[in-house]
N, C-alpha and C positions, 0 to 999 in steps of 0.2 A: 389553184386547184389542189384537190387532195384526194392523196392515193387513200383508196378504202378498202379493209381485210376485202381479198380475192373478190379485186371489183372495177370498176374505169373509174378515173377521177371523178369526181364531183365538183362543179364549176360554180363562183362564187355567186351565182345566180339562183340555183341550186341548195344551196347552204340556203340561203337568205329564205326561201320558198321552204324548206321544211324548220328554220325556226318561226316564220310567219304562222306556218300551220302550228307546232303543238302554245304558241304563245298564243293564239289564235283561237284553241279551243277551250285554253284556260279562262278565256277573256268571255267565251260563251258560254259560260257555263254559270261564271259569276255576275254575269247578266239576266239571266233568268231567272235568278232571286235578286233584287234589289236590294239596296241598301248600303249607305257610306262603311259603316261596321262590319256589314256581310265581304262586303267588298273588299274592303283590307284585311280580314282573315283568309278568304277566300285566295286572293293575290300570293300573299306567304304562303298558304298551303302549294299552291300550285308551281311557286319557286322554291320550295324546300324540295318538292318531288324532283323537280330540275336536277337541282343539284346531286340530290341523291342518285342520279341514274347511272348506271356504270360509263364507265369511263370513256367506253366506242361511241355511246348514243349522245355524251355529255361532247363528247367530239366534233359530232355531227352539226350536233346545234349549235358551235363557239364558232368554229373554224369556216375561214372564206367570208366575203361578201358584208352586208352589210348591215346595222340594225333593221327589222322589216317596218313598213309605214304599214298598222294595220289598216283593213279594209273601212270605207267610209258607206256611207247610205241608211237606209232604213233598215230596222233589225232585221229583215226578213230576207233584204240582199246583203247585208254582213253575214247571216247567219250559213247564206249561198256560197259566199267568196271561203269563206272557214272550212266549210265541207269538200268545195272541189280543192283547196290549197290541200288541207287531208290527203284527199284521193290521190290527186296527184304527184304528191311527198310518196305514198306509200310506190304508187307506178316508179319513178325515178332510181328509190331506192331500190325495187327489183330490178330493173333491169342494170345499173349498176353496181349495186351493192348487197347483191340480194339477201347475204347473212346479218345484214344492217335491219329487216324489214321489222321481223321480230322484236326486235330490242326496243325500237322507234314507237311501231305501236304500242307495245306494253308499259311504257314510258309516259307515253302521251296519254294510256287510258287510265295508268293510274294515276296521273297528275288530276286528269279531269275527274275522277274519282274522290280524291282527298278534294278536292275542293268544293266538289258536292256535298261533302259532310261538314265541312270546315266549320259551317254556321249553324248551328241547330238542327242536326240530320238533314237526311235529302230531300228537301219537296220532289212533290210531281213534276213541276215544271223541270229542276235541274236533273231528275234521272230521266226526260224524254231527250235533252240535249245532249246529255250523256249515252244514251241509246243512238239516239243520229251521231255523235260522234264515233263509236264504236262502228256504226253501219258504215259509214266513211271511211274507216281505216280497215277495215275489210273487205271493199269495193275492189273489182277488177282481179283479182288475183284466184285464176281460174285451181281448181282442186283445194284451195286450201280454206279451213273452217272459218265461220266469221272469229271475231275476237271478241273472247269472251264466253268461248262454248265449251270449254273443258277451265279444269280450274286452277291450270296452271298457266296458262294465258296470259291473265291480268290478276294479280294481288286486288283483292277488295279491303278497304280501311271501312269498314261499317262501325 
């Protein structure tokens, strides 16, 4: 377990469930444009964003637990298992780590972000999964704006 800025530990269960979700949403996003090429820029763009993330969020996702087995089934239950992993990551991280939430999501939205562009601008299809992704990582967190509504939120790579 790990202690998190003014928070309860986070259990290596935990770890595992919010790197499943933002590797999770990367993998969504580059699946709704097809393609071997799309695929592999897409991949890098969304591990550069990784890496780039400050150092609490890049934390969050190293530490504890274990690599995640992503979701299996038909795209439309992977697409299910990706959003509630989301929701859920973002729940945990309030109620533990709640100055974690912020970072996490803006992380994760603009990883999903750069890799919507990665390949030849954003189709339609990648900025709807990138809108469900954002709506997923806003979910449940009563007062506060979804992400994405002011513009300091999430950096946009357009």
């Amino acid at each position: 377990m790990t202690d998190q800025p003014s928070g309860i530990p986070l259990t290596d269960d935990e770890h595992t469930l919010l790197r499943r979700a933002a590797f999770g949403a990367i993998a969504l996003v580059s699946q709704a444009d097809p393609g071997f090429l799309a695929a592999f820029k897409e991949s890098m763009a969304g591990s550069q964003a990784l890496q780039a993330a400050p150092e609490d969020v890049r934390s969050l996702l190293s530490e504890g637990g274990r690599f995640p087995t992503p979701p299996t089934g038909t795209p439309e239950q992977v697409e299910a298992a990706v959003l509630r992993d989301l929701a859920r990551a973002v729940q945990v991280l309030a109620a533990k780590a709640p100055r974690q939430v912020a970072g996490f999501r803006q992380v994760v939205l603009a990883a999903a972000d750069l890799v919507a562009g990665a390949d030849r601008g954003v189709t339609p299809a990648e900025q709807g999964t990138v809108d469900r992704v954002r709506e997923a990582l806003s979910g449940g967190l009563a007062g506060e704006p979804p992400v994405g509504d002011t513009a300091g939120d999430a950096p946009r790579h357009d």
